[in-house]
N, C-alpha and C positions, 0 to 999 in steps of 0.2 A: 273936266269932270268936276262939278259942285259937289259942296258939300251933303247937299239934298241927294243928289245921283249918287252919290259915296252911298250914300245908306240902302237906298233903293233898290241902284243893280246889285249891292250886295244878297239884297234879298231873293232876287230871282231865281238864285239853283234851289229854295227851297218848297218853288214849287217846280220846276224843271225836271227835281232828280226822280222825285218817288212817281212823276206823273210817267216817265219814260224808264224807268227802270221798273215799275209795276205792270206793264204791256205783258197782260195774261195771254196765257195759249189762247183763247179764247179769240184777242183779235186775230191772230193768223186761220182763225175757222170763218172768221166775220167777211174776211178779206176772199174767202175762199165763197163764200154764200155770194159775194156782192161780185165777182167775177165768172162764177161759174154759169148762170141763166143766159146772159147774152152770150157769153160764149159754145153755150150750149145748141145755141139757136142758130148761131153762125154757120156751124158744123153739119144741123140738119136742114138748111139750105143749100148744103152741096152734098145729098148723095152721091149724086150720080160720080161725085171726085172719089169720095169715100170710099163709093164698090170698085171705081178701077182699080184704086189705090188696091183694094184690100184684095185683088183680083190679081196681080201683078204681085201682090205678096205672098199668095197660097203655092204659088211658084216656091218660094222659098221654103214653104215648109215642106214640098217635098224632097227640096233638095236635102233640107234637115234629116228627114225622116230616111231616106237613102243611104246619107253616109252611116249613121250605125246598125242600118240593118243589114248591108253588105259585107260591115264589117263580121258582123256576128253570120252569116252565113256564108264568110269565104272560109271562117274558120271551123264550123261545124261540118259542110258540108265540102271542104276544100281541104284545107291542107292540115286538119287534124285528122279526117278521112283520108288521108294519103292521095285524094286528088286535085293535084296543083292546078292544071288546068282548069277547073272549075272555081276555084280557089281565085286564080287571075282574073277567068272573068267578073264574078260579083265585084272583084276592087275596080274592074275596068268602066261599069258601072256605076261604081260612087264618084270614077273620075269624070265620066261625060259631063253628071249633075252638077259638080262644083263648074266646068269649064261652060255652062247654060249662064252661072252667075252674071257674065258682063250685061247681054241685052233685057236680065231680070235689073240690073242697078239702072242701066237708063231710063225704063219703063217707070219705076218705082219715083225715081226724080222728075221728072217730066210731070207725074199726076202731082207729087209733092208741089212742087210751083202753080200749080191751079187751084191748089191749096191756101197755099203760103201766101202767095201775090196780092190777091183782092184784101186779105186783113192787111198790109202793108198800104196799099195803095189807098183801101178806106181811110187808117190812121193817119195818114199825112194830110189827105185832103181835107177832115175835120180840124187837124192840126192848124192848117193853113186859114180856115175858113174862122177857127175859134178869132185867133188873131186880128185878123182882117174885122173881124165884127167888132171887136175892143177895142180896138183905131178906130173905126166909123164913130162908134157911138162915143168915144173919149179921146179926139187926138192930144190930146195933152199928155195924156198918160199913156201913147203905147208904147208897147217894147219893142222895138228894132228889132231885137236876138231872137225871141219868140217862136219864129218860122222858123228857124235853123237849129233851135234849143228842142223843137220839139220833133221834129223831123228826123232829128241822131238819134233822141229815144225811140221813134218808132220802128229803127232799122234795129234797136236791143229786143224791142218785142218780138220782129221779125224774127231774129236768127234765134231766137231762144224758143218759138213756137215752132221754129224750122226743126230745131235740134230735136226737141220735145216728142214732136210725130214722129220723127224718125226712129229715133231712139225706142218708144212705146210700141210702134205696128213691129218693130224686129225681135220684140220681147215678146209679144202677144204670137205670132206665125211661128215663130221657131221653138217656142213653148207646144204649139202644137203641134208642129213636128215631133220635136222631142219625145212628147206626152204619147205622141199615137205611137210612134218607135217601142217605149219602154213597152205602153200597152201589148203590140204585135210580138215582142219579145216574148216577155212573161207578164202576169197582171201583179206576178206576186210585187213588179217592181216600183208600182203606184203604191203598193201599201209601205215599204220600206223611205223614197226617198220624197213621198208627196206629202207629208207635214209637215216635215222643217223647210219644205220650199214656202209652202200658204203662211207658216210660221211667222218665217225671217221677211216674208213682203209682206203683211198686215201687220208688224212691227217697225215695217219704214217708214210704210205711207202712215201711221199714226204718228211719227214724228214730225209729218210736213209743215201742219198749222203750227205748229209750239215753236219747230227753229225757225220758219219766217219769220213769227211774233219777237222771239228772242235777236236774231239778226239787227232785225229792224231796234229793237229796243238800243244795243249794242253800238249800231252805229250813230244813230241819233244822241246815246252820252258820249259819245267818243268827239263827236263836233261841237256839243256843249260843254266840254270839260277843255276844248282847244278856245272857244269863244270867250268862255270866262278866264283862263291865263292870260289873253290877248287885254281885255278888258280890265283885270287887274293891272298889269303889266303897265299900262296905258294910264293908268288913275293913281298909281302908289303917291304920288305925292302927296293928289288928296285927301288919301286915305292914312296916309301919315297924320297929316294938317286935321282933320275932323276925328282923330282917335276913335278909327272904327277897323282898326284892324284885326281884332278879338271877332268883331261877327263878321266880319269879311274870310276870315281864313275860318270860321266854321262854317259858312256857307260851301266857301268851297270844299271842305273837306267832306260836308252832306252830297256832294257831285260826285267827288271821286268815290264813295263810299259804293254809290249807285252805280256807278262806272263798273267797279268791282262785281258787285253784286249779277249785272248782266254779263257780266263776262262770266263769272259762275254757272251760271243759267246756262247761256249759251252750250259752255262744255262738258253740261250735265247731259245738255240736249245731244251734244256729238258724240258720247258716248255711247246713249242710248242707242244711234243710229250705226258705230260703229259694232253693236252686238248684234242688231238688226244683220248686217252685210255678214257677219262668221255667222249665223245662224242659218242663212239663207247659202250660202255659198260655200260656206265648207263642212256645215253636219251631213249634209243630202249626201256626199261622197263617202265620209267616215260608217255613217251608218249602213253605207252599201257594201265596206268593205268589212262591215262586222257582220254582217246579217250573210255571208255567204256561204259558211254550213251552212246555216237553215237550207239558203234559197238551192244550193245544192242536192241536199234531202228531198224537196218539192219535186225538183227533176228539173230545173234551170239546167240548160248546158254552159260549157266554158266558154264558147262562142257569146251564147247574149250576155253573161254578164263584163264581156270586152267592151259587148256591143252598145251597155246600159252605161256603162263606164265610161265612153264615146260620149254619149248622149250628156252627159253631165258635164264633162270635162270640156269639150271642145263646142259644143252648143249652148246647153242650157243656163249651168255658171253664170259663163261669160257674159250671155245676153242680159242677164240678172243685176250683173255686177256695172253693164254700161247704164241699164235705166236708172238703176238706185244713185249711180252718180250722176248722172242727167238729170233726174229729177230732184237730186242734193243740189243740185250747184243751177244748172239754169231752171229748173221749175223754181226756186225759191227766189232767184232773183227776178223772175219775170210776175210773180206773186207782188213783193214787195214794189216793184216798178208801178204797174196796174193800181193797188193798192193807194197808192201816195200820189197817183193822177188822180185816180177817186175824190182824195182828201182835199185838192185842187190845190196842191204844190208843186205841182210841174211846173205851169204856168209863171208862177209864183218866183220861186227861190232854186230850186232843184233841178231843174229841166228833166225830170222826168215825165213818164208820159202809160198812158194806159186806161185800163178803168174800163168801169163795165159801159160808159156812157161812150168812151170810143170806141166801143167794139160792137157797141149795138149802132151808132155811126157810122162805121164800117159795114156791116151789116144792110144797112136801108142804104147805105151809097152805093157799094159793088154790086148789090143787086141788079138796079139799073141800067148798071155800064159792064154787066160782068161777060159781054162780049164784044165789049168794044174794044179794050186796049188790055195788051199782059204787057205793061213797061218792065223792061229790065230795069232794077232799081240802080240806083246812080256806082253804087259801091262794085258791081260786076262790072259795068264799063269802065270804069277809070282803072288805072294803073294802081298798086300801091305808094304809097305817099314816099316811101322810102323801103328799098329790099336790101339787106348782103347778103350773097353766095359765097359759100365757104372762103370766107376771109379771113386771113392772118395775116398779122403786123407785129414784129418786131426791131426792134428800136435798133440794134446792131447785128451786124452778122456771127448769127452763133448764140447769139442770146435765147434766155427763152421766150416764147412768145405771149405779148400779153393777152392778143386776141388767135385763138388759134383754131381754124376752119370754122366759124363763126355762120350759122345762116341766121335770118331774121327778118322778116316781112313786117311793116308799118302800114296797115290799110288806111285807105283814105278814113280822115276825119277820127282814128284812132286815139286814145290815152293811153301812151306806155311811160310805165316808173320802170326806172334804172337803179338798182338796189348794189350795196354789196361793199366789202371791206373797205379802209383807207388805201389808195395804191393800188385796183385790183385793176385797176381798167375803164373806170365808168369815162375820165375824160377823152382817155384813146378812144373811146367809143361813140363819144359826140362829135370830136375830130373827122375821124372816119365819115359819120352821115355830113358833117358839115363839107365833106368837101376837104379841109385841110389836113388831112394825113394823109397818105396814098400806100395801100395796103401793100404788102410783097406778095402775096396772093391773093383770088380771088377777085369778084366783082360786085360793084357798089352802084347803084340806080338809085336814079330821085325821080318822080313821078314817071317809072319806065324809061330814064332818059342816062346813059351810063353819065358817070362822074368824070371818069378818067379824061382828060385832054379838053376837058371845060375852062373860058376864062373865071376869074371872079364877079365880074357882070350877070353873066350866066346862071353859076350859080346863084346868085343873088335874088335870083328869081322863081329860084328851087327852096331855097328855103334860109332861114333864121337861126342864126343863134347869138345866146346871147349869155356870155360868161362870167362867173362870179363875179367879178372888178366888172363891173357896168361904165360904160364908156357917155360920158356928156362932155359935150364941145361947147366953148365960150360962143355964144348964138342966141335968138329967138328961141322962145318954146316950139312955136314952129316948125325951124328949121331944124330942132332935134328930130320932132315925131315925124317930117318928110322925110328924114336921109334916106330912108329905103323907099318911099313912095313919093318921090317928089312934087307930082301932082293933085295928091290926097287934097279933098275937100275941105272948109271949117268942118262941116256936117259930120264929116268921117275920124276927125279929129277929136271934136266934143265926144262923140260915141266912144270913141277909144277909154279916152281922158273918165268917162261918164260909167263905161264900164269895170274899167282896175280902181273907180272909185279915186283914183288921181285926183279930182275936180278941187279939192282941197289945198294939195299943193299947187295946183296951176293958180290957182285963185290970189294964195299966198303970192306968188312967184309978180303977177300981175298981170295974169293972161295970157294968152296962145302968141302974142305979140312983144312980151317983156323980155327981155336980155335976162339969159342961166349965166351965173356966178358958178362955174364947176363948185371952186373949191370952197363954197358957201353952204352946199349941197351935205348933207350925211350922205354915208354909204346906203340906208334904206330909199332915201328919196332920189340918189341916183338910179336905185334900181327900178324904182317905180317908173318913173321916165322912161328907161330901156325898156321894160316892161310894154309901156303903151308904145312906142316906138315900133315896135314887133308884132303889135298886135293891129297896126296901119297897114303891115308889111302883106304883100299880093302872096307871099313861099303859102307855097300846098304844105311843106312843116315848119314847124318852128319844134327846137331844139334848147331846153333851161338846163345848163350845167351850174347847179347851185346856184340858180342867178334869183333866189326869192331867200337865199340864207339869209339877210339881213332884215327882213319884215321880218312881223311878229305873227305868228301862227292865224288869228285871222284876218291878217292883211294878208296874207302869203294864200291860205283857201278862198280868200275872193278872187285872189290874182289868177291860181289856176283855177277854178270854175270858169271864171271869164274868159278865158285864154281854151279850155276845151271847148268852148260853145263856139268859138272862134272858129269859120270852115276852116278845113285843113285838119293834119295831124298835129298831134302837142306829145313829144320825147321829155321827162322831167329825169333827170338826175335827184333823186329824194335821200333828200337828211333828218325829215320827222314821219311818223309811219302815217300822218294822216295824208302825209302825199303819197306815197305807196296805197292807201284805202283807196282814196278818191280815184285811180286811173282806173282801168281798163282788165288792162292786163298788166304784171308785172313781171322786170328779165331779172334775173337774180345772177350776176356775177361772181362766181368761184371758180378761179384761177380757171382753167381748159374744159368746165363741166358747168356751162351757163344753164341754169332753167327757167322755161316761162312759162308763167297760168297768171289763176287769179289770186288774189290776197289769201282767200279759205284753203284752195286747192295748194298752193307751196306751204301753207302752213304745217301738213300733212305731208308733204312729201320734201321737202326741204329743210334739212337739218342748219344751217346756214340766215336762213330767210327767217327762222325761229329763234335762232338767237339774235339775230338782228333786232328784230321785235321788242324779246325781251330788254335788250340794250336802252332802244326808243321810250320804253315803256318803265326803266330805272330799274331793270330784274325783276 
């Protein structure tokens, strides 16, 4: 770093901060306008899916509509009446309806996938096709990764449009279940608990646009506040030497400020949305049990208001309570995906993928072929990358257990962070999928293939890992990055070397041919090494047990972006919370009560995952 760049990138958080910490609700409306037309159009190019779909769901709302009105007439006309028999039958009746549910779930999926599949299959082939055209017209500048970077985000828009319809046609049919129930009940019971339902859902859906916008803001300083440490960190000398450390630390302290400030935001926003879900889900009940003189006076009997009670409790609520978090957590993120393919950062930096321009790509492609092929996408046929079934491991007999009845599935091409105190487990846990622990209960598979009575050759070809002390041998550079694929190409090499941004030290070093000096090496430039080593390597997982501790926060997010994009799954063991942000999903380790979601979702349910944070985050 020059004295010039001293001054320079100093300046940069001062337009970074307020330009990404000032993202008005207004972009998440902007984002919604430039998504919603092509998507719009998608949808009424497949009636004919739409009416099965919606045709296979009316099923459902009778069965909604059955169980509480059987309830309320076993008990007016049954067993409050003193006739049992009659009593049995109507419950005998709400039981056929629920036992109809199985051939109503396959019906309802089967049209789902005639749904779901052509926007998948659209998005990849434009994926693939964008690609392919930025090679042709630029081989200089294509990107290798590209196809593979963009093809993982399209299986995120997949299962999050997947979730999306599901979650919404269950909310919509069982509503009207529900709704015609209360109606056939009494009417009085639309006037009691039908405003705080409209209430509490046009107080969600108003917070969609604003926590995307905010989210997105959130995360965006949360990698700018990790790139300028990285960049300080990387420059102090010179910024000793040119005495700019006065506007270097108020640059960055206008970062952090902003940092702050959307983090504010944000949990102004979750509030909001948390009043929204008690507004909707638990006044419709309260007020039904306060308004029961009344509704008694009117001439309600004690049957329907069981019956209305039913209808709320066990239907309505609940359906209420799955969309608002479906449309919390995957609508916002398939928002902000789509979005930032728009902005043309997938491509780019991100591998994200989406945007109104693949959708309307998808659109004019499956049209075409929309009888030609329903491929199963690659993620159903293949095996998980790594499963355990209730396994436990403990270290002696009689101890306690540090992993105990463990289950956990790793889908192919997955990002799992491994959270959780000093000692609790995370290394017994990368042991176990590596292969090197052997559980005392339980079973351990790597792509489908059990663990147990494997040699290490074997495994070797199941997957990576690669542990804090990063391992370099007196040798070639070469002959480091082959050890696990020893017939790896230059081609495949440079890529490696090209993508963890390695090329630096290999350069230093004197090429893919010069003789490694281990103990010449830092501990971060060993890891680096290991690092592309792994990322040569054929294993469907690779597994990082602290093995990026020693880089510096954006050495360490270039290393795992590169390494997610990488086929296969990536297991991180995370010691800064922006490797916990960046996966997938994340397992939260607490002694015999593991849990796993996403970064938002533990935030809230994870008392554990929340101090952690705090900890990362300096309280």
């Amino acid at each position: 770093m020059t004295a010039a760049k001293a001054r320079a990138g100093a300046g940069r958080p001062a337009r970074e901060a307020p330009e990404a910490a000032g993202r008005p609700a207004g972009e998440g409306r902007g984002a919604l306008r430039r998504v919603l037309p092509p998507g719009r159009r998608f949808l009424l190019r497949r009636k004919g899916v739409l009416v099965r779909l919606a045709g296979w769901s009316l099923l459902e709302s009778a069965q909604t509509f059955l169980g509480g009105y059987c309830l309320a007439r076993a008990l007016d006309e049954g067993f409050l009446a003193g006739r049992t028999g009659r009593g049995l039958g109507w419950l005998a009746v709400a039981a056929v309806a629920i036992l109809v549910g199985g051939p109503l779930v396959r019906g309802v999926f089967a049209q789902l996938a005639e749904l779901v599949e052509p926007l998948r299959d659209g998005l990849v082939r434009r994926a693939v096709s964008r690609s392919l055209d930025a090679a042709v017209a630029d081989p200089a500048r294509a990107d290798g990764t590209a196809v593979s970077r963009l093809t993982h985000q399209t299986e995120i828009v997949r299962d999050s449009f997947a979730g999306l319809v599901l979650t919404a046609r269950s909310f919509v049919f069982t509503a009207v279940g529900a709704l015609a129930g209360l109606l056939a009940l009494a009417p009085q019971f639309l006037l009691v608990v039908g405003p705080p339902l409209a209430l509490g859902l046009a107080l969600f859906l108003a917070t969609l646009a604003p926590m995307a916008a905010a989210q997105r803001a959130f995360l965006d300083l949360d990698e700018a506040v990790a790139d300028r440490a990285g960049t300080i960190g990387a420059g102090l000398r010179d910024i000793v030497a040119c005495g700019t450390r006065t506007e270097v630390a108020d640059h960055a302290e206008r970062l952090i400020e902003a940092g702050a400030r959307a983090s504010g935001v944000l949990a102004r926003w979750a509030a909001v949305r948390t009043l929204a879900l008690g507004v909707a889900g638990q006044l419709p009940v309260i007020l039904l049990l306060a308004a029961t003189p009344w509704l008694l006076r009117q001439g309600v009997t004690a049957g329907a208001l069981m019956g209305a009670l039913a209808y709320l409790v066990q239907s309505l609520l609940p359906a209420l309570h799955t969309l608002m978090t479906a449309l919390g957590a995957a609508g916002t993120r398939l928002l902000v995906v789509l979005d930032r393919f728009e902005d043309g950062t997938a491509g780019a930096t991100t591998g994200a993928t989406g945007g109104p321009e693949t959708v309307r790509a998808a659109e004019e492609r499956t049209v075409t072929t929309d009888g030609a092929t329903r491929s199963v996408p690659r993620a159903r046929r293949s095996p998980p990358a790594a499963e355990l079934r209730s396994v436990t491991l403990a270290y002696a007999p009689g101890a306690p257990p540090v992993l105990d009845r463990l289950d956990l599935t790793v889908g192919p091409g997955e990002h799992l962070a491994v959270v959780g105190p000093s000692g609790i487990g995370k290394s017994t846990l990368t042991g176990v999928l590596a292969g090197l622990l052997t559980p005392g209960e339980g079973t351990v598979l790597l792509s489908g293939q059990p663990v147990a009575g494997r040699t290490a050759r074997d495994l070797a070809g199941l997957r990576v890992l690669i542990p804090q002390q990063a391992y370099v041998f007196t040798g070639t550079v070469r002959e480091n990055l082959c050890q696990l694929r020893p017939h790896a190409s230059t081609r495949e090499l440079v890529r490696a070397v090209e993508a963890l941004h390695a090329d630096a030290l290999v350069g230093r070093l004197g090429g893919l041919d010069a003789t490694v000096e281990p103990g010449t090496l830092s501990q971060g430039e060993r890891q680096l090494l290991a690092l592309c080593r792994a990322y040569v390597s054929p294993a469907a997982l690779m597994v990082l047990d602290e093995a990026t501790c020693h880089l510096d926060p954006a050495a360490e997010a270039r290393a795992e972006e590169a390494l997610a994009e990488r086929p296969g799954a990536l297991v991180v063991v995370a010691h800064r919370l922006s490797s916990a942000r960046r996966a997938g999903r994340v397992l939260v380790l607490d002694g015999t009560r593991p849990e796993c979601g996403t970064h938002g979702d533990l935030l809230s349910s994870s008392a554990l995952y929340r101090d952690l944070t705090g900890h990362w985050q300096g309280g």
